[in-house]
PLY file of the C-alpha trace (Angstrom):
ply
format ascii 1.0
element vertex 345
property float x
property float y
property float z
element edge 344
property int vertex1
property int vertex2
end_header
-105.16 52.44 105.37
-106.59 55.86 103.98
-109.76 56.35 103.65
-109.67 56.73 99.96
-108.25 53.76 99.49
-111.32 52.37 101.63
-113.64 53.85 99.62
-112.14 52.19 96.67
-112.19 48.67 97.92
-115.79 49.52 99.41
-116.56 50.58 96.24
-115.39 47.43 94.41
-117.21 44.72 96.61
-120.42 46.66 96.45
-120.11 46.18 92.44
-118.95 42.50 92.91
-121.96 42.03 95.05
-124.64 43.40 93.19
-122.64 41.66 89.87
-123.47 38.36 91.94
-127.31 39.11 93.40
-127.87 39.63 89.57
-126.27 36.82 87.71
-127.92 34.62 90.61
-131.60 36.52 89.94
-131.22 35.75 86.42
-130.32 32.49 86.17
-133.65 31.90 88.24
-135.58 32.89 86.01
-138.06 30.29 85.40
-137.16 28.61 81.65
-141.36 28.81 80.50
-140.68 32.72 81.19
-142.46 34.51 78.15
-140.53 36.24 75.66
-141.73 39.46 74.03
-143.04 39.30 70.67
-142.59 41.51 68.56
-144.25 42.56 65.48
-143.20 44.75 61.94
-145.16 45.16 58.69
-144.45 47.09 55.31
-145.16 46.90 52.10
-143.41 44.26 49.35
-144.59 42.62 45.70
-147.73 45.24 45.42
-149.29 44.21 48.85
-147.83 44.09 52.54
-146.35 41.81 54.73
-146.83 41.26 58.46
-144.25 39.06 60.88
-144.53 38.38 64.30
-141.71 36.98 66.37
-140.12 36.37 69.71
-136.65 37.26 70.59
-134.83 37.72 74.19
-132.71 40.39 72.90
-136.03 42.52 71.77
-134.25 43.08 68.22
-136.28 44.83 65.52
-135.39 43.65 61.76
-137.60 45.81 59.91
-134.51 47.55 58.21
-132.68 43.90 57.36
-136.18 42.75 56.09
-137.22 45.60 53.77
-133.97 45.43 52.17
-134.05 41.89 51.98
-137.83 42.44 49.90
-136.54 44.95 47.85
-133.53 43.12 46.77
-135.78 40.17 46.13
-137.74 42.27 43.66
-134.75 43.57 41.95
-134.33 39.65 40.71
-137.90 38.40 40.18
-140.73 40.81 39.96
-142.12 41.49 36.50
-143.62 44.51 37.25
-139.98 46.09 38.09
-138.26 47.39 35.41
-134.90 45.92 34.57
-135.32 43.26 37.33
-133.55 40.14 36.42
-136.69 38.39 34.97
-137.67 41.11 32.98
-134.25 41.24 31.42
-134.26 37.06 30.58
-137.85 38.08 29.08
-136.61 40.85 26.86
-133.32 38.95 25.79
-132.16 35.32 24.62
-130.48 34.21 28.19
-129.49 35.74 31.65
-126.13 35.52 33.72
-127.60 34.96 37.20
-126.74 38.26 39.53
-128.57 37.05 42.67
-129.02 33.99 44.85
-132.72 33.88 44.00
-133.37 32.97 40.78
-131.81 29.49 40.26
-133.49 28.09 42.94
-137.03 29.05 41.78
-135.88 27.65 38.54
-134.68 24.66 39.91
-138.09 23.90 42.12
-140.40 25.26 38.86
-139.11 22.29 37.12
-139.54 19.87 40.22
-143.35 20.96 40.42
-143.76 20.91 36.85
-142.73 17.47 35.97
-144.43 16.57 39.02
-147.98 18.49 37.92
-147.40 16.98 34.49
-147.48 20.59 33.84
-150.35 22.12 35.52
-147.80 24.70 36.90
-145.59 26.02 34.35
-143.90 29.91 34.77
-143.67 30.08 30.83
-147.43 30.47 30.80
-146.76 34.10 31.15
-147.13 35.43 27.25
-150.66 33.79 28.26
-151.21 35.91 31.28
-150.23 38.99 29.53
-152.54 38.04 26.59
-155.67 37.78 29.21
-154.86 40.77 30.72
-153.48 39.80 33.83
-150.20 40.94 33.79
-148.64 44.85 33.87
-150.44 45.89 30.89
-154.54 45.63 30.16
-155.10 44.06 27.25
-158.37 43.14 24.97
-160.04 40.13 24.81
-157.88 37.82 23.26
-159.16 35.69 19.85
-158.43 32.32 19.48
-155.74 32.19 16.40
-153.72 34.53 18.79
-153.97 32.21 22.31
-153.14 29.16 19.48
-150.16 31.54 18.72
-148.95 31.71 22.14
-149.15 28.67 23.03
-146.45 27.45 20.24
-143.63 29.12 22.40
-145.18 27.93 25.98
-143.63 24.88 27.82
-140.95 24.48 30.32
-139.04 22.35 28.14
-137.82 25.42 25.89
-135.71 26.93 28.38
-132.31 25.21 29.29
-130.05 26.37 32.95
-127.84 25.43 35.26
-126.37 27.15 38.50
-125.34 30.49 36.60
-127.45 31.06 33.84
-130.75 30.32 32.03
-130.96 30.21 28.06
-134.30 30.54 26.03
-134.47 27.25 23.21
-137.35 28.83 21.67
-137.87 32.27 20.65
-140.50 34.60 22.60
-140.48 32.23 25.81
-141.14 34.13 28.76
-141.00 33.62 32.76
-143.62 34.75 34.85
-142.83 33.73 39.37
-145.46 34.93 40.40
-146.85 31.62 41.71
-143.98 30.83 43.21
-141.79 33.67 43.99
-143.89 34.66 46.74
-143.91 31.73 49.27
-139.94 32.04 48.11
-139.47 35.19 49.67
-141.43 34.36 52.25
-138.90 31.05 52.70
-135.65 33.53 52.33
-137.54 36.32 55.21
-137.51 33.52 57.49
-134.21 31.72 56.74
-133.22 35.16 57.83
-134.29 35.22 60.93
-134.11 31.47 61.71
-129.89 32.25 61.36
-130.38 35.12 63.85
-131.75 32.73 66.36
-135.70 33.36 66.33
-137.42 30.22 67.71
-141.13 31.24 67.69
-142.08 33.65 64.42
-144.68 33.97 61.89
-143.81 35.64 58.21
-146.65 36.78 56.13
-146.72 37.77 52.60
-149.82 38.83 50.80
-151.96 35.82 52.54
-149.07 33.30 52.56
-147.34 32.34 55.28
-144.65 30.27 56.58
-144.39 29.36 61.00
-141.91 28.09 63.34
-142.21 26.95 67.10
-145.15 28.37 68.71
-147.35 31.76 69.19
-147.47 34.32 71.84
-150.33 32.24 73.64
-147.90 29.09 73.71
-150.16 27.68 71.22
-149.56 26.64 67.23
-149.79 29.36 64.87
-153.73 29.10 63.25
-154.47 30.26 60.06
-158.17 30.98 59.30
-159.47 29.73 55.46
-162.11 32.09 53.74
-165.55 31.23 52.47
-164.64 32.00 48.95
-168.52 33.02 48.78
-168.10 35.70 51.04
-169.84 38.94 49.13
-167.69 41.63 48.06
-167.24 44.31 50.91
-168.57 41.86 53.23
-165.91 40.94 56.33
-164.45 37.61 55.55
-165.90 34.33 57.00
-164.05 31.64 58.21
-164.84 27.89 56.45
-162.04 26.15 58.46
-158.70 26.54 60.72
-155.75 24.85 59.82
-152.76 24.83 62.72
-149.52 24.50 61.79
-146.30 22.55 63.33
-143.16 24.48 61.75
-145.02 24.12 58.06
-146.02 26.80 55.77
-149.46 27.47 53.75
-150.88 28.96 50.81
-154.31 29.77 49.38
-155.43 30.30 45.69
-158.50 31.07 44.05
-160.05 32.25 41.72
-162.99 34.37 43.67
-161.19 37.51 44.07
-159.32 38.16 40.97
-161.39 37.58 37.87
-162.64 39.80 35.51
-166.31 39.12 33.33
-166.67 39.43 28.70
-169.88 39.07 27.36
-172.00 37.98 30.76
-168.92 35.24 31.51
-166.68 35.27 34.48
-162.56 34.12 33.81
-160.29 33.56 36.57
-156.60 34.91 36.70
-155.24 31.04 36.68
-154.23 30.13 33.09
-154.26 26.54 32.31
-151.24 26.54 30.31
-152.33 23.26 28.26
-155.29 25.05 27.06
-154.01 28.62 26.83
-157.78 29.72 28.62
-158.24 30.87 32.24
-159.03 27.18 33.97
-162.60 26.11 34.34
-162.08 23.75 37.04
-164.63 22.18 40.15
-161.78 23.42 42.73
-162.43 27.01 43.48
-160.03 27.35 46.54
-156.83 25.34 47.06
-155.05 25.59 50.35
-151.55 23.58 50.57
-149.72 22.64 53.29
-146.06 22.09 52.93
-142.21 22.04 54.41
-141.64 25.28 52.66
-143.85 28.57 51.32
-142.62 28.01 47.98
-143.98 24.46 47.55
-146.90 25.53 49.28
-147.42 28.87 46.76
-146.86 26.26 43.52
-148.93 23.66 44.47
-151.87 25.92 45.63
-151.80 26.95 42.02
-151.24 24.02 40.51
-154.32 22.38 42.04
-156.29 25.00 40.61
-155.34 23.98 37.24
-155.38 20.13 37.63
-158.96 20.03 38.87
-160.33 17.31 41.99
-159.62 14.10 41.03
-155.68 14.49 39.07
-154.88 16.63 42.40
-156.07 13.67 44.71
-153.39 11.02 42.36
-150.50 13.82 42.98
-151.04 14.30 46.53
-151.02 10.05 47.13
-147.59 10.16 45.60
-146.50 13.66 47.40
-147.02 12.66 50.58
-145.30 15.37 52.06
-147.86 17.89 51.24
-151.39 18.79 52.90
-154.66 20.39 51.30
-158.03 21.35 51.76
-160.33 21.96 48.61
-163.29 23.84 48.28
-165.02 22.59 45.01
-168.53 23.17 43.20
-170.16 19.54 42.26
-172.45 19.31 38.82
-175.00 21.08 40.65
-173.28 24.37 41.73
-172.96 23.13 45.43
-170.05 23.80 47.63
-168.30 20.78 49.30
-164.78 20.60 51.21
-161.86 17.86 50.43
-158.84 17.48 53.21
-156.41 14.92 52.72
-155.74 12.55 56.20
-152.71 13.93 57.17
-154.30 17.17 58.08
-155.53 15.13 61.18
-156.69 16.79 64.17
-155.04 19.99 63.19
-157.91 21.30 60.48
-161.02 22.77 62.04
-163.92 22.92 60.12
0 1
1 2
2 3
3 4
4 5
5 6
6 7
7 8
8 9
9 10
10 11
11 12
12 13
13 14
14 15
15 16
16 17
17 18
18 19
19 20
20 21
21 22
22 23
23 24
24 25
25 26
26 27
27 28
28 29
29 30
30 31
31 32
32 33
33 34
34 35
35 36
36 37
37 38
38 39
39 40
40 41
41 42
42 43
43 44
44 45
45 46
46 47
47 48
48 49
49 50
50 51
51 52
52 53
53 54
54 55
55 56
56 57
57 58
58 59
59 60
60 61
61 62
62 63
63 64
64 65
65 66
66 67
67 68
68 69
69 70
70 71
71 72
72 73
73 74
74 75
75 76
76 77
77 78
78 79
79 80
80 81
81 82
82 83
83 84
84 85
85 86
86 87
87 88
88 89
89 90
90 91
91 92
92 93
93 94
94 95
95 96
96 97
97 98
98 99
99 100
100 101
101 102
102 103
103 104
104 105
105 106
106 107
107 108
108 109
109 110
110 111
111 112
112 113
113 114
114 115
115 116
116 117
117 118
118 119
119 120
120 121
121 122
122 123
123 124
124 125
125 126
126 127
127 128
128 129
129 130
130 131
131 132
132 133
133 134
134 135
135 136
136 137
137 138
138 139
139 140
140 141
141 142
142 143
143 144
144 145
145 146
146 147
147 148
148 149
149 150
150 151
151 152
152 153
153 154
154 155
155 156
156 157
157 158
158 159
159 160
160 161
161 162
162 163
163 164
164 165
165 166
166 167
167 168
168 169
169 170
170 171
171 172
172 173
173 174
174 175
175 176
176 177
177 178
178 179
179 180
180 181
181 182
182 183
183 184
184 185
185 186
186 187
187 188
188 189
189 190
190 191
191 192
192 193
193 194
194 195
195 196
196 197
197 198
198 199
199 200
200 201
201 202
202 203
203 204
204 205
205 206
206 207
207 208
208 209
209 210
210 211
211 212
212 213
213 214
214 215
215 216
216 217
217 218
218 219
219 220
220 221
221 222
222 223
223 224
224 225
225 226
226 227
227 228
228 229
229 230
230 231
231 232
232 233
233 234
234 235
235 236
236 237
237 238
238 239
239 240
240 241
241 242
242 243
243 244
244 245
245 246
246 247
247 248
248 249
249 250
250 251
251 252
252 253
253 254
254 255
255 256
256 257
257 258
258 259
259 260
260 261
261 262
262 263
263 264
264 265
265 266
266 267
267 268
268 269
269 270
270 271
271 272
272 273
273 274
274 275
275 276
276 277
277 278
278 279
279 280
280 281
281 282
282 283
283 284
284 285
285 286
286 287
287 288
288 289
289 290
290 291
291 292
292 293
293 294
294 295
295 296
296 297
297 298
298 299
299 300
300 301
301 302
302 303
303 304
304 305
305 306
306 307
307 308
308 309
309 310
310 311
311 312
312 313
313 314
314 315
315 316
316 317
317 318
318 319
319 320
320 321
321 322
322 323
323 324
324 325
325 326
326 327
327 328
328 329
329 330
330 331
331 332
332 333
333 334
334 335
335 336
336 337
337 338
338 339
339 340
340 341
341 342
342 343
343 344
């Protein structure tokens, strides 16, 4: 035998060997071995988003994401022009183009039958009429809210899987209680199909979790002291952990805006036509998915204490924590039971 020909076969079991010592090094790897996490953040819906997640192959979807954001936008922002929303707003009826909108129709009407119609997306002729919308508006008089509220009320649109008709003239769909946790739901269907175990998707204060964080512990999300003065660093009233379960906050405390010595808050009741006037001044839900958590937040808001405690004995899938002002202007804290042992206050 040549000694080329040596060299070859030299050459071959040196690669077969080291092929082995490798395959046999990494399947020892101990199985609690950590993962790396990683973490991306941009911007989306007029604020950002931050996502933390775990994945062997160290895969960055900041690109997949982004485009996933912007495409939501394209179907359900109002404040993009010619988005699919804004076109069913400015028309009689819309031929559904994406995947998103259906669905958010289909749960608006769940929640509001279910809220007896504390959340309703039709309330936003309303929102534009206080000024809370795109454009800035005066103070609205009372013969006009009256006005509005004539073509207000889920019941005036009709849909199905491909399209969504008005049945009353001047009926208009605001998301942007819901849309939110949706996207947040959609990010993270994403990157449950590419095979992320352990993650965290933020959006603007919402969130939705899976499996567990970077310190092998539940993901904890920290609850403000709606009190907290402006400018001041945040303070922390309670921390909720959550098992594969999504939150979301609303309030009233950070977007408001004051006429004649008054303060009104950017949650309409829709009943009423007037920014709500409620005891609950933060309302933190719990739920399976962002976008019941996003609804529900809100509609809390709007229902007040005591109608939110009757919906949540009947919804029993849902969690919250209320921070309310009694008759005497003091803050006091509700949490249903099933929060158990994973609320800290």
């Amino acid at each position: 035998m040549n000694n080329r020909k040596k060299n070859s076969i030299y050459s071959l079991i040196l690669v077969a060997v080291v092929a082995i010592v490798w395959f046999y090094r990494d399947g020892q790897k101990p199985e609690n071995e950590k993962l790396p996490y990683i973490f991306i953040s941009g911007e989306a819906q007029g604020t950002t988003y931050n996502i933390t997640y775990s994945d062997k192959e160290n895969r960055n979807f900041k690109e997949e994401v982004d485009s996933i954001l912007h495409q939501f936008d394209l179907s359900l922002s109002t404040y993009v022009k010619k988005s699919e929303i804004v076109r069913f707003n400015e028309s009689d009826s819309l031929q559904f183009e994406s995947p998103f909108f259906y669905p958010v129709l289909e749960k608006s009407q769940a929640i509001y039958n279910a809220s007896a119609g504390a959340f309703d997306p039709t309330v936003y002729p309303l929102i534009e009429a206080w000024g809370f919308g795109p454009e800035k508006v005066d103070f609205p008089d009372s013969s006009r809210i009256e006005e509005i509220k004539s073509y207000v009320g889920f019941e005036h649109i009709n849909f199905n899987k491909q399209r969504v008709i008005k049945e009353k003239e001047k009926v208009s769909l605001d998301f942007n209680a819901i849309a939110q946790g949706y996207s947040i739901d959609v990010v993270f269907d994403f990157l449950k199909v590419q095979g992320i175990e352990n993650m965290m998707v933020e959006l603007g204060g919402e969130l939705r979790v899976k499996g567990k964080n970077e310190n092998e512990d539940l993901w904890a999300i920290g609850i403000d002291d709606p009190k907290t003065e402006s400018g001041q660093k945040a303070k922390r009233v309670a921390i909720i952990k959550l098992d594969n379960e999504a939150i979301s906050t609303s309030g009233n405390y950070r977007k408001f805006f004051v006429h004649e010595g008054r303060k009104y808050g950017h949650s309409i009741n829709p009943k009423t036509g007037y920014p709500i006037q409620r005891d609950i001044i933060s309302s933190t839900v719990v739920a399976p998915t962002c976008m019941e958590a996003d609804a529900w937040s809100t509609a809390f808001m709007v229902t007040g204490l005591e109608k939110a405690k009757e919906i949540l004995a009947k919804q029993t899938h849902l969690k919250a924590f209320f921070i309310y002002e009694d008759e005497k202007g003091d803050l006091l804290q509700f949490s249903t039971e099933n929060l158990g042992g994973n609320i800290i206050l």
